[in-house]
N, C-alpha and C positions, 0 to 999 in steps of 0.2 A: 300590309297589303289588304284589301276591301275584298270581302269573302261578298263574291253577287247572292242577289237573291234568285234568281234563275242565270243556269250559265249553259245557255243553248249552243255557244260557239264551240267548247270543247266537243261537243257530240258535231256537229254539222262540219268540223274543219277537214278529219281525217276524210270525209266524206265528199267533199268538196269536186275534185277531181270527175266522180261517177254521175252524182248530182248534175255537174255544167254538160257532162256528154250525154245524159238523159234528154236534157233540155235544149242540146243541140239539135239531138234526132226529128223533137217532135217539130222544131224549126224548118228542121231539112223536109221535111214529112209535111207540112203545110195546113195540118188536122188538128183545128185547136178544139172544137165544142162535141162533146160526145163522139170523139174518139176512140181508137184503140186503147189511149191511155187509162181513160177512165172503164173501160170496159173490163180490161186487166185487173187493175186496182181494186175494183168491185170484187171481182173473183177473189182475187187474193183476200182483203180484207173480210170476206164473209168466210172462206175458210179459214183464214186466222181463229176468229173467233168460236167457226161453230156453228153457223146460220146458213140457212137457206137464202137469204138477201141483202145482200149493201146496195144502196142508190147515193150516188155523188152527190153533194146538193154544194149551192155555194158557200156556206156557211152552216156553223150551227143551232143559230137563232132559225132559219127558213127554216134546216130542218125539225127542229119542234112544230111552226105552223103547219107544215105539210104534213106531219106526220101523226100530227092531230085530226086533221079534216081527215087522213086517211084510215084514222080510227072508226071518222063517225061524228065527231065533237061537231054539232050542232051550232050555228050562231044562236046568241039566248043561253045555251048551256052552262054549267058549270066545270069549271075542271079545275080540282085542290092543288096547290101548291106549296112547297115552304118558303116562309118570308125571309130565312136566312141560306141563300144565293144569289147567285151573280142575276142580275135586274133579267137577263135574256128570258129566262126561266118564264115570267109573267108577262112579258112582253111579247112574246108569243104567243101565248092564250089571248089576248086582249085580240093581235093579228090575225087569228083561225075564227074569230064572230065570238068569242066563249069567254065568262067571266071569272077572272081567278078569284078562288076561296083561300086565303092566306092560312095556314095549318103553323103548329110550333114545331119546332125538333125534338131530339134526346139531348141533352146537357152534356153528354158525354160522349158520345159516337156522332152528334152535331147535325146525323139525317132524323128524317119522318122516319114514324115507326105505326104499324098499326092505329094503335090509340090516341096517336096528335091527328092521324087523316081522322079516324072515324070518327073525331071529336069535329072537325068542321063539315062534314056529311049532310044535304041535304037531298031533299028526294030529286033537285035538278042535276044531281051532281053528274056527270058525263062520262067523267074519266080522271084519273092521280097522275099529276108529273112527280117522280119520285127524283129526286139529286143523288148523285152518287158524290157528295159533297168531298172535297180536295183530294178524292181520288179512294176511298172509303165505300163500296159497296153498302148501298143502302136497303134495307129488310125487303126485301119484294114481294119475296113468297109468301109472308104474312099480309103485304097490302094485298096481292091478286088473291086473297082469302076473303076478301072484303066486298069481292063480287063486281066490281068495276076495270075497264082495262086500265092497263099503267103501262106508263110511257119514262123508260128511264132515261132521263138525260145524265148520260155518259161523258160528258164534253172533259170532263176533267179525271177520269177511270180510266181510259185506254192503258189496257196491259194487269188491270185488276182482277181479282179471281175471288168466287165464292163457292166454296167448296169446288165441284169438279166443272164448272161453269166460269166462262170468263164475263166481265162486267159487257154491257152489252145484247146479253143475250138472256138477261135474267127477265124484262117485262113482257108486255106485248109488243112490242117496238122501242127502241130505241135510237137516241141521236146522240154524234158524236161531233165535235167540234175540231178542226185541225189548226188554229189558229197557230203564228208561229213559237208562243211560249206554253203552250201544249204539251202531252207528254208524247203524242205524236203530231207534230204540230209542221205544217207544209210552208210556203215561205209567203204567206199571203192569206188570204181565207179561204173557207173551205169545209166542210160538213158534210155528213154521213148519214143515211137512216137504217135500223138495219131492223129486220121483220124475220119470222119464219112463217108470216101470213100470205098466201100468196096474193089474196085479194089486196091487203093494204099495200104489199110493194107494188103488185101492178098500178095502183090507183095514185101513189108516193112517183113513180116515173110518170105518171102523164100531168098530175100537178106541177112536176118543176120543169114542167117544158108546155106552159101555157095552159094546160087541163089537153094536151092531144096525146094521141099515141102515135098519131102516123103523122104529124106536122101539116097534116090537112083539114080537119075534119076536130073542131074544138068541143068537147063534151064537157067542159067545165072553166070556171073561172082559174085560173091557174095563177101559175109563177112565171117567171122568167129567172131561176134559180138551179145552176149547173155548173157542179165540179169543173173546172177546165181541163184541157190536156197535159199544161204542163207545170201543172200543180200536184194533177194525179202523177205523173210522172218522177216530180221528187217525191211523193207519199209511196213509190214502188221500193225507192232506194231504202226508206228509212223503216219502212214495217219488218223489214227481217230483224231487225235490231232492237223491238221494241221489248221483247222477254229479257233481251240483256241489262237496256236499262232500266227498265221496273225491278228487277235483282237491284241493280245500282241504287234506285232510290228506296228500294228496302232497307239494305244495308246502311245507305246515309241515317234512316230513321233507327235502327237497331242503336248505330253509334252514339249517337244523340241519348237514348235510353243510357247505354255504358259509360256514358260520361255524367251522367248522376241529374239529364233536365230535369227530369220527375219531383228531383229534391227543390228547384227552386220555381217548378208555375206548373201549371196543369195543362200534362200530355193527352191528346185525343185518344178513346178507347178504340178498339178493337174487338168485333165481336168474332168468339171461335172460330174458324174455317173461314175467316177472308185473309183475302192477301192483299191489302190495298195497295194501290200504286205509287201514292204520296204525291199530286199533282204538288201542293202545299205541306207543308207542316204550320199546324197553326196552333197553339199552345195558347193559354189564357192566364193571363195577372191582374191583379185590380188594379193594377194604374199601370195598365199599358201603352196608354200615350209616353209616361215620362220611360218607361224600358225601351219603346221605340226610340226615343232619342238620346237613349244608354248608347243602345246598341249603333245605330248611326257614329257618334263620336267613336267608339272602339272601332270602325271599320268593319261593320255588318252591319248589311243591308238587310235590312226587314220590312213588314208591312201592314198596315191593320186593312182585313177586309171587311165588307159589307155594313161597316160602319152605323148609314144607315139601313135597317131591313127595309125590303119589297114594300112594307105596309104600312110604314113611315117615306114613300119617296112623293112626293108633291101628283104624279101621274097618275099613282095608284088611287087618291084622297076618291074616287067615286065606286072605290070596291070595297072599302072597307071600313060602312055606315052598321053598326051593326056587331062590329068585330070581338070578339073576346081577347081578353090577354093575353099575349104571347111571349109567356116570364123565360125562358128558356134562349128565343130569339134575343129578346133586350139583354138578357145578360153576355149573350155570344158575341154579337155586336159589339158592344162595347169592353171588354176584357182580351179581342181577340189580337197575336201577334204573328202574323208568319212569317217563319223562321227559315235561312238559305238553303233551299233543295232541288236536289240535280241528280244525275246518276255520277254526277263527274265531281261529287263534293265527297273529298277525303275523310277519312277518321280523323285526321289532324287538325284538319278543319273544324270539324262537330266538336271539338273538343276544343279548340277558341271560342266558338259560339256559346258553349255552354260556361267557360269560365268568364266570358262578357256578361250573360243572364246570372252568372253568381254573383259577382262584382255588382248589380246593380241589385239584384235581391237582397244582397248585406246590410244594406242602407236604407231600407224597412222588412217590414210586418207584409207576410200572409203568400200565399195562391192563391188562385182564383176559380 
């Protein structure tokens, strides 16, 4: 039987029932845009977290652009990025007027860390989008040391914990992404921004509803970028549940380790006091192309991400005339495999996966 690499049905089945009569209501109700629904969910989700502000956005690429300009991020500006994430990351700096500065990672924990921002640092710089990279709390509190605001992009964190702070709540703002293989992920798109600034959420709500606040009277070039009703309305049902499944995909990850993967590719670090959420498991081999197609024939589904980095994709070629090495991203890139993770993925499972990754380890040399 084909062990998925995301298995969103078993979480969304039992759930199924509350879900359709949520979305009935808001049917019956006739309230789709800036709703009750999303005005709830905001609530909700910022005390989830911890925060003084959730703003719905449609997605989580908007919400980086808005969440930028509601920093400050100047068109002309600079704002650092790592070149190893999902393309959204830079794509949205380019969208808010501002030019990405490609930074490297850690080799090991696979986010920025101080020393890669401060290494691509200029005097334009603006602002750090930090990744909390496959659900991996990334060092904050050392980048906001660095004297610039940082914007965590959370989209793959939801349900992550640093020390006595959930992911989210660690920068000057954050965005979160609800897409539906998320680890809170709504059945459509859907995005978050979440501040304890009062000035950026006030300014983050009139952005994504054209630059107004009263739908009269435009103070800014805006969006047309809003959670809907009844999208917020499934993200009601499913937030209560989201600490049970980040335990879940703890656990999937713990398993993984007790089944001996460490012995055959190299496991992502963890630094003390995070709980990451495990959006991904992404584990490294030098020839991970032919493991991924180990692993396929055994009936696990894997995936290599970001293949190529930000600063190798053809869009990027006018930002990065100039660039330093980035030995860390090229090796991530290329070595990377992620591996099937869920809350609903068994120790029995983890433990076919890993004697699939043995089985093809046997038949050469090395980690990665």
């Amino acid at each position: 039987m084909s062990i998925a690499l995301f298995d969103t049905e078993s979480q969304l089945a039992p759930l199924r029932a509350e879900i359709l009569s949520r979305m009935s209501a808001v049917v019956e109700r006739g309230a789709f845009i800036l709703g009750p629904e999303v005005e709830a969910f905001e609530r909700e989700l910022a005390a989830y977290l911890g925060a003084r502000h959730a703003i719905g956005v449609a997605n989580g690429t908007d919400a980086i652009t808005i969440a930028l300009r509601a920093l400050g991020v100047a068109p002309g500006s600079e704002v650092v990025v790592p070149s190893f994430t999902f393309y959204a990351s830079a794509e949205a700096i380019v969208n808010a007027g501002a030019r990405p500065v490609f930074c490297d990672v850690d080799p090991e924990t696979r986010n920025v860390t101080a020393q890669t921002v401060r290494a691509a640092l200029t005097p334009r710089a603006a602002a750090i989008v930090a990744v909390d990279l496959f659900g991996v709390p990334a060092p904050i509190a050392d980048l906001r040391a660095l004297g610039l605001p940082v914007l965590e992009d959370a989209a793959q964190a939801a349900g992550a914990r640093s020390g006595d702070r959930m992911a989210g709540t660690l920068g000057d703002v954050a965005t979160f992404s609800f897409y539906p293989s998320k680890n809170l992920g709504c059945l459509g798109d859907g995005g978050a921004i979440v501040t304890d600034d009062d000035g950026v959420a006030q300014l983050a709500r009139a952005l994504r509803f054209h630059g107004s606040r009263d739908k009269a009277t435009f103070e800014h070039v805006g969006y047309n970028s809003r959670l809907d009703e009844l999208q917020a309305a499934v993200l009601r049902v499913l937030l209560p549940r989201l600490d049970e499944w980040s335990d879940g995909r703890r656990a999937a990850a713990a398993a993984y380790l007790d089944a001996g993967l460490a012995e055959h590719v190299t496991v992502p670090a963890v630094r003390d006091g995070d709980l990451p959420a495990w959006h991904l498991y992404a584990v490294c081999h030098p020839r991970a192309d032919e493991l991924l197609t180990a692993l396929q024939a055994a009936g696990v589904q894997a995936r290599a991400y970001y293949r190529r980095p930000l600063h190798r994709q053809p869009s990027m070629a006018p930002y990065v005339e100039g660039l330093a090495p980035l030995p860390a991203t090229d090796h991530l890139a290329a070595c990377n495999v992620a591996l099937p993770m869920s809350p609903a993925l068994s120790a029995g499972q983890a433990w076919e996966v890993v004697a699939a990754v043995a089985a093809f380890a046997a038949t050469g040399s090395g980690t990665a």
